[in-house]
PDB file of N, CA, C and O in Angstrom:
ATOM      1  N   UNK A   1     117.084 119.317 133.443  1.00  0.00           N
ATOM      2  CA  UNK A   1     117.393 120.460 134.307  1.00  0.00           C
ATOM      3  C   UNK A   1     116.746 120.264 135.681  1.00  0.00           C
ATOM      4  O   UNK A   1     115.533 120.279 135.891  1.00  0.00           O
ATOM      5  N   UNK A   2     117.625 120.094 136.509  1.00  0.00           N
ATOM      6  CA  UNK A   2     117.103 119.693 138.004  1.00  0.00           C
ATOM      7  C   UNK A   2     117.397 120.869 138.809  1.00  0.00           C
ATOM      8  O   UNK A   2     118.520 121.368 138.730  1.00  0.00           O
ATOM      9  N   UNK A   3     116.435 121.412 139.642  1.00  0.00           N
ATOM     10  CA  UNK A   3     116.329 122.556 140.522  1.00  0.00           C
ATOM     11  C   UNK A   3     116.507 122.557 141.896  1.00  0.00           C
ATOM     12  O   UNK A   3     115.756 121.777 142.482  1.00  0.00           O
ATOM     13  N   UNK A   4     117.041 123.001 142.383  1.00  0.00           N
ATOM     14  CA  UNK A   4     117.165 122.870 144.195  1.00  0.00           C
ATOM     15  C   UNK A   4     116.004 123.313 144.861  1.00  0.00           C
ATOM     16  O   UNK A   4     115.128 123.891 144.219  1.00  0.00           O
ATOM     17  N   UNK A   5     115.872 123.073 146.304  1.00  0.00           N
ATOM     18  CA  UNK A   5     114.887 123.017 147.168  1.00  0.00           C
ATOM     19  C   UNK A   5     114.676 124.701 146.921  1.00  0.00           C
ATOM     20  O   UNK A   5     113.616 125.280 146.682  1.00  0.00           O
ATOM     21  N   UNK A   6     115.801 125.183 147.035  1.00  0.00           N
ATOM     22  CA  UNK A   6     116.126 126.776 147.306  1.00  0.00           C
ATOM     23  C   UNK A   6     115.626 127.629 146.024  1.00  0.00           C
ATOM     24  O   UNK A   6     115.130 128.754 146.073  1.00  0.00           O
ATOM     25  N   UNK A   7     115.895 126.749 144.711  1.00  0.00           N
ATOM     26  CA  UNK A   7     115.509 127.530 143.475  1.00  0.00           C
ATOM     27  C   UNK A   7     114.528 127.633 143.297  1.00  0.00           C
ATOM     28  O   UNK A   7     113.963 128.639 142.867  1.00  0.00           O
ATOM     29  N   UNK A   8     113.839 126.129 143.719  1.00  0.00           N
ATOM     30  CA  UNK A   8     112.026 126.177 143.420  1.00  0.00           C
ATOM     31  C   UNK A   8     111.457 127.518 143.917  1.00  0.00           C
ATOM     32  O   UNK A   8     110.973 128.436 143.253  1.00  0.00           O
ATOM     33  N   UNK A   9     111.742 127.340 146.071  1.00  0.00           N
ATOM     34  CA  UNK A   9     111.119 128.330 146.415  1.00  0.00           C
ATOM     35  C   UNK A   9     111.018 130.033 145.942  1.00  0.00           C
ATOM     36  O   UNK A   9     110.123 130.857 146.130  1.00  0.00           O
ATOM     37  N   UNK A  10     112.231 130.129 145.316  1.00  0.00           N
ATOM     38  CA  UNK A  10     112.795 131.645 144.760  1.00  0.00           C
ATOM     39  C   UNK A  10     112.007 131.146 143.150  1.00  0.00           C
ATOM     40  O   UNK A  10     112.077 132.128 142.410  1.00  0.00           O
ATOM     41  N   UNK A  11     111.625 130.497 142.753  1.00  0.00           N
ATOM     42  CA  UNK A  11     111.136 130.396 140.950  1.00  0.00           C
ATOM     43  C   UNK A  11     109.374 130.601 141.424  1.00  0.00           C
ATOM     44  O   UNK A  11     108.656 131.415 140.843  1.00  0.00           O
ATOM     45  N   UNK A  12     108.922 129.798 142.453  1.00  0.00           N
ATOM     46  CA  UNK A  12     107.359 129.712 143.044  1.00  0.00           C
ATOM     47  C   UNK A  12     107.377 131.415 143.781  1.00  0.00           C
ATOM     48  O   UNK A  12     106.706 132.313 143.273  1.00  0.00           O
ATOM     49  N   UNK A  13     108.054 131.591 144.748  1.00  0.00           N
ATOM     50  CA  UNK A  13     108.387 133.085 145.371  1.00  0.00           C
ATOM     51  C   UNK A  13     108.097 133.894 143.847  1.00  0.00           C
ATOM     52  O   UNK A  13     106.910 134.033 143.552  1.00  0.00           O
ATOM     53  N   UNK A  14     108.660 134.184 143.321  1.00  0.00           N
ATOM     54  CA  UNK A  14     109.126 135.180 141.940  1.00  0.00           C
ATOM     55  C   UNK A  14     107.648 135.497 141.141  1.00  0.00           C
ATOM     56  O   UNK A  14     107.022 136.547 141.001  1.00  0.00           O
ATOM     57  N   UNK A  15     107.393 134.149 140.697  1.00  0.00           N
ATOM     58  CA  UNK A  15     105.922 134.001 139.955  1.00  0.00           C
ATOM     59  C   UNK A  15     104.765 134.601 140.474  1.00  0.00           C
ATOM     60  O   UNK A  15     103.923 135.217 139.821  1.00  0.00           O
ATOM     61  N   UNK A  16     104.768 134.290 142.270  1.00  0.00           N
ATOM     62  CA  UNK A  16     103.783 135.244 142.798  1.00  0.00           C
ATOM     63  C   UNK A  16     103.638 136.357 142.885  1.00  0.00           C
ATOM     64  O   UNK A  16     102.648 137.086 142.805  1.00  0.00           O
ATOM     65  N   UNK A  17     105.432 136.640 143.186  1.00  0.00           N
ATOM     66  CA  UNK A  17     105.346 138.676 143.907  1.00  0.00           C
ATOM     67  C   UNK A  17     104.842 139.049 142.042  1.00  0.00           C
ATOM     68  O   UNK A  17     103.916 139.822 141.799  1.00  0.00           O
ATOM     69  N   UNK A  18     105.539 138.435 141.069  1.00  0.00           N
ATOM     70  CA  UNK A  18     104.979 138.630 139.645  1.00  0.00           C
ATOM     71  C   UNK A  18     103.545 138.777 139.249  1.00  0.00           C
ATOM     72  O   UNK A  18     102.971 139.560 138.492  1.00  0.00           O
ATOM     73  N   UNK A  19     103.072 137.602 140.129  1.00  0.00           N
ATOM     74  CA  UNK A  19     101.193 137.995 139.333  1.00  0.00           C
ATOM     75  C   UNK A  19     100.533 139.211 140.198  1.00  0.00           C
ATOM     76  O   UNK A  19      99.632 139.943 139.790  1.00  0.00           O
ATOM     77  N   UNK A  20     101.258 139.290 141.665  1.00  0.00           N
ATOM     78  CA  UNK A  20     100.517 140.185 142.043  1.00  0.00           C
ATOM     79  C   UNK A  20     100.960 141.490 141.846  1.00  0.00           C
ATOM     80  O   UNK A  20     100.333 142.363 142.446  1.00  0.00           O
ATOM     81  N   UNK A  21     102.020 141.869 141.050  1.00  0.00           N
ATOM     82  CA  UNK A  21     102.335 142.895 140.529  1.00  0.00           C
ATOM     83  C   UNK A  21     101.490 143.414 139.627  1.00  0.00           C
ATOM     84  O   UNK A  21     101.153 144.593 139.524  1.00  0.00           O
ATOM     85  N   UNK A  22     101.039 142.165 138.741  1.00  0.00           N
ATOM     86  CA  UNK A  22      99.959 142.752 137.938  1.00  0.00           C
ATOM     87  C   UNK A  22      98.825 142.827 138.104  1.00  0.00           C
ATOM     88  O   UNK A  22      98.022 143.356 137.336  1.00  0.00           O
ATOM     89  N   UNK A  23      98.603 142.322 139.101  1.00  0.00           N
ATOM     90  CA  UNK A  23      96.875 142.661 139.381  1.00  0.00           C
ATOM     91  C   UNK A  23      96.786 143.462 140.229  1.00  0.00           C
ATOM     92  O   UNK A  23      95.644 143.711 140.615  1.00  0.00           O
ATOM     93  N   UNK A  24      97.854 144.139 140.820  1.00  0.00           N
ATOM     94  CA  UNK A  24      97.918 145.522 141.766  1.00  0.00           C
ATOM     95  C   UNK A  24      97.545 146.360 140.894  1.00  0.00           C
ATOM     96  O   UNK A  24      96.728 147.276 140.985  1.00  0.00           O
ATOM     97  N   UNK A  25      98.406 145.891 139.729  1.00  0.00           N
ATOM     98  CA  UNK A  25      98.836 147.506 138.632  1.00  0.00           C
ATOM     99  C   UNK A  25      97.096 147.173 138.008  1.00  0.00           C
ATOM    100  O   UNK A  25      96.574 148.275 137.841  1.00  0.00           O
ATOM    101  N   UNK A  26      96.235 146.188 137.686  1.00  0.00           N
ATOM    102  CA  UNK A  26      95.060 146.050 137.154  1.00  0.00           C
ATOM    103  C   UNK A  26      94.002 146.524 137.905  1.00  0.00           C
ATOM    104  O   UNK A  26      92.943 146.861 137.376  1.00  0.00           O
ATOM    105  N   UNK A  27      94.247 146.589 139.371  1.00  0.00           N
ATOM    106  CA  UNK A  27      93.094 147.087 140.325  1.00  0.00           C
ATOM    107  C   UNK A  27      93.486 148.639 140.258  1.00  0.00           C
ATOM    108  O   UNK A  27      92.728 149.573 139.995  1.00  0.00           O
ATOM    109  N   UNK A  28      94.686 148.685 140.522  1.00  0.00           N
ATOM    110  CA  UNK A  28      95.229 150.361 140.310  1.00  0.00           C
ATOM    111  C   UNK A  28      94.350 150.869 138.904  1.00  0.00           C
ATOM    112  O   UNK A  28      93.349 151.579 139.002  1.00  0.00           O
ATOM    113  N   UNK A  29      94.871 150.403 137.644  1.00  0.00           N
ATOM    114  CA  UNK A  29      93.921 151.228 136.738  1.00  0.00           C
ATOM    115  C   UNK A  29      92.546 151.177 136.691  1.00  0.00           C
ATOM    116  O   UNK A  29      91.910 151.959 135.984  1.00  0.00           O
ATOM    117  N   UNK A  30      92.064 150.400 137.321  1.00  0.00           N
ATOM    118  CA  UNK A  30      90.774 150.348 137.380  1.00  0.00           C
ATOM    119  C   UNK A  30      89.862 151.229 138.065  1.00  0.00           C
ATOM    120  O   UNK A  30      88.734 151.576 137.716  1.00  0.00           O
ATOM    121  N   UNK A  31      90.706 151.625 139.380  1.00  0.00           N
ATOM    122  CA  UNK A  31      90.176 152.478 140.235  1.00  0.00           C
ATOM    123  C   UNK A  31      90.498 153.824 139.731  1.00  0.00           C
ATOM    124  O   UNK A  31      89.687 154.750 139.760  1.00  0.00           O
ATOM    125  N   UNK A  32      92.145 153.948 139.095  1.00  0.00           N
ATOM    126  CA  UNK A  32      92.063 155.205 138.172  1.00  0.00           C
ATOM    127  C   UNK A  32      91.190 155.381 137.274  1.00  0.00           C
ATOM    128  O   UNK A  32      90.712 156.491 137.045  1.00  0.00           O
ATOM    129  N   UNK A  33      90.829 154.211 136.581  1.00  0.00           N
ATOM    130  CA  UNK A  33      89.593 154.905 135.520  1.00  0.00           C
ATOM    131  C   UNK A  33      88.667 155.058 135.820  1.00  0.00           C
ATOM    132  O   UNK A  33      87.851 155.481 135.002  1.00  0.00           O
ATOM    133  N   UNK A  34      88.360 154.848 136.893  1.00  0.00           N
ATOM    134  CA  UNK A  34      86.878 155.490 137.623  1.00  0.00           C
ATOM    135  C   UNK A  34      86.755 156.402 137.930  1.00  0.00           C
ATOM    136  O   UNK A  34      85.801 157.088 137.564  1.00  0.00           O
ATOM    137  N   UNK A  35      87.721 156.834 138.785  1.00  0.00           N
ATOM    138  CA  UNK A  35      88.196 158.487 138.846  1.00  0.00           C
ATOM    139  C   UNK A  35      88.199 159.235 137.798  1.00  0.00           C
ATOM    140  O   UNK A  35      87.422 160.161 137.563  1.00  0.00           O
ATOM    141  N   UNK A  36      89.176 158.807 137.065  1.00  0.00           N
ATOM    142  CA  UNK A  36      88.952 159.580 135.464  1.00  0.00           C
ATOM    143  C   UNK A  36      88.293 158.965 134.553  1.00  0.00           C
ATOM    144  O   UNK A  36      88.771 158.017 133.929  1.00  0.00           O
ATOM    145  N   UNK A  37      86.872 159.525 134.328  1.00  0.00           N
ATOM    146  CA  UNK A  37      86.264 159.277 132.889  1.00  0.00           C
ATOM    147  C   UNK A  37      86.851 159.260 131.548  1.00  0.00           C
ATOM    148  O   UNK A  37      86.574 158.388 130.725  1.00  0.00           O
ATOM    149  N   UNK A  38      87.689 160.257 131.323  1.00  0.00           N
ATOM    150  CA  UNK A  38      87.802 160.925 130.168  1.00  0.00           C
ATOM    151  C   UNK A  38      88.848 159.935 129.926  1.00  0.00           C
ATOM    152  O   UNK A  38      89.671 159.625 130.787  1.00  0.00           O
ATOM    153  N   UNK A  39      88.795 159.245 128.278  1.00  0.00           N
ATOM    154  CA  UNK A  39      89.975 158.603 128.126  1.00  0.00           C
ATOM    155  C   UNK A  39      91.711 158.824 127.962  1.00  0.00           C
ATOM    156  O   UNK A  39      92.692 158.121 128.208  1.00  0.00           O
ATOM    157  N   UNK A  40      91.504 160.119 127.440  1.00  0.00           N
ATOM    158  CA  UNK A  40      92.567 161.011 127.201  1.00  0.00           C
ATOM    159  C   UNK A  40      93.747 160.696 128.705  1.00  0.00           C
ATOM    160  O   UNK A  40      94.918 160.328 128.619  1.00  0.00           O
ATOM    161  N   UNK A  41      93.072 160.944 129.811  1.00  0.00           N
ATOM    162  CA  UNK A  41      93.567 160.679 131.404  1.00  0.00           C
ATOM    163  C   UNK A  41      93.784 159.098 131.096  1.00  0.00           C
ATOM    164  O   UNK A  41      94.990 158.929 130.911  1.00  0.00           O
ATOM    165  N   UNK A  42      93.128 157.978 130.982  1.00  0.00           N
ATOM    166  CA  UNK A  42      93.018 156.830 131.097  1.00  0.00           C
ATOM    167  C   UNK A  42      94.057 156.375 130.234  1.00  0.00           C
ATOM    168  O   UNK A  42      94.791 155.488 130.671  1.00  0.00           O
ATOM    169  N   UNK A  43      94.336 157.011 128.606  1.00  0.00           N
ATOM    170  CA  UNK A  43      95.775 156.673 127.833  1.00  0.00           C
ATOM    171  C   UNK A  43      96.996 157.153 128.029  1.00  0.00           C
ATOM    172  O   UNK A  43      98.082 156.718 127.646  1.00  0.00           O
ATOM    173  N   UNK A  44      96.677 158.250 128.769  1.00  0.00           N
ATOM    174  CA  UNK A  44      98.046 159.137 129.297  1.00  0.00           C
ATOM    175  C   UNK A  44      98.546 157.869 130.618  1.00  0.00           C
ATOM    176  O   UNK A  44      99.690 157.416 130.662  1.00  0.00           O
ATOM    177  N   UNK A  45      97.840 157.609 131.245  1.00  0.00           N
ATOM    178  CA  UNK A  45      98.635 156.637 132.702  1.00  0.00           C
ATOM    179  C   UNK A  45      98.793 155.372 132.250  1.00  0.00           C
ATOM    180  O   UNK A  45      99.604 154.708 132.895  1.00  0.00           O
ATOM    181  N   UNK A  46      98.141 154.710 131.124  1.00  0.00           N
ATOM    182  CA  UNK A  46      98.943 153.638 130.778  1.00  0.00           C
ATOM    183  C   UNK A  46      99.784 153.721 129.691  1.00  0.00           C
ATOM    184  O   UNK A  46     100.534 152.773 129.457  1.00  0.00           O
ATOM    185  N   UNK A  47      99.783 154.972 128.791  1.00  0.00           N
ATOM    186  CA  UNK A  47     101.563 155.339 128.715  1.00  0.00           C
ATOM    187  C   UNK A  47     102.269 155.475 129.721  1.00  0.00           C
ATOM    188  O   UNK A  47     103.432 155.156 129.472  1.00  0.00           O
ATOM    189  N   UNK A  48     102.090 155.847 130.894  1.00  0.00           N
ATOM    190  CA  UNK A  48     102.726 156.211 132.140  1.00  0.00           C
ATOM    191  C   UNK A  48     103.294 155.024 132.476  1.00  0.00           C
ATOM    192  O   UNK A  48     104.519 155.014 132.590  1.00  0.00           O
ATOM    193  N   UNK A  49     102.497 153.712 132.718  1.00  0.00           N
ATOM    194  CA  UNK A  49     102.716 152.383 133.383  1.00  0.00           C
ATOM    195  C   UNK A  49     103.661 151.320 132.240  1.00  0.00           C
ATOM    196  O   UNK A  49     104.207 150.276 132.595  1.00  0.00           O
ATOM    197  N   UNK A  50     103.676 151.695 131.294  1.00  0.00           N
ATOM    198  CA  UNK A  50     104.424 150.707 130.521  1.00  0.00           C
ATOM    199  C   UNK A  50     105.246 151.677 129.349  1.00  0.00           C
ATOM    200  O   UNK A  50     105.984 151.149 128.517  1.00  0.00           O
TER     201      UNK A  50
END
């Protein structure tokens, strides 16, 4: 399976906006759970997120 110049950049592109999706969403809960102590808040928003 051979990839074009164009696919790489869109497969390398993809993977990044991807990891930093999740470490947005990982700094995001993090700073939410600081805010909220109580876990009850902390299981309710990551039912929220996934």
């Amino acid at each position: 399976m051979t990839l074009s110049k164009e696919e790489w950049y869109l497969l390398v592109l993809g993977k990044i906006c991807w990891s930093m999706n999740i470490l947005s969403m990982i700094l995001g809960f993090t700073f939410i759970a600081k805010k909220f102590h109580s876990l009850k808040d902390i299981l309710a928003l990551g039912l929220y997120y996934f």
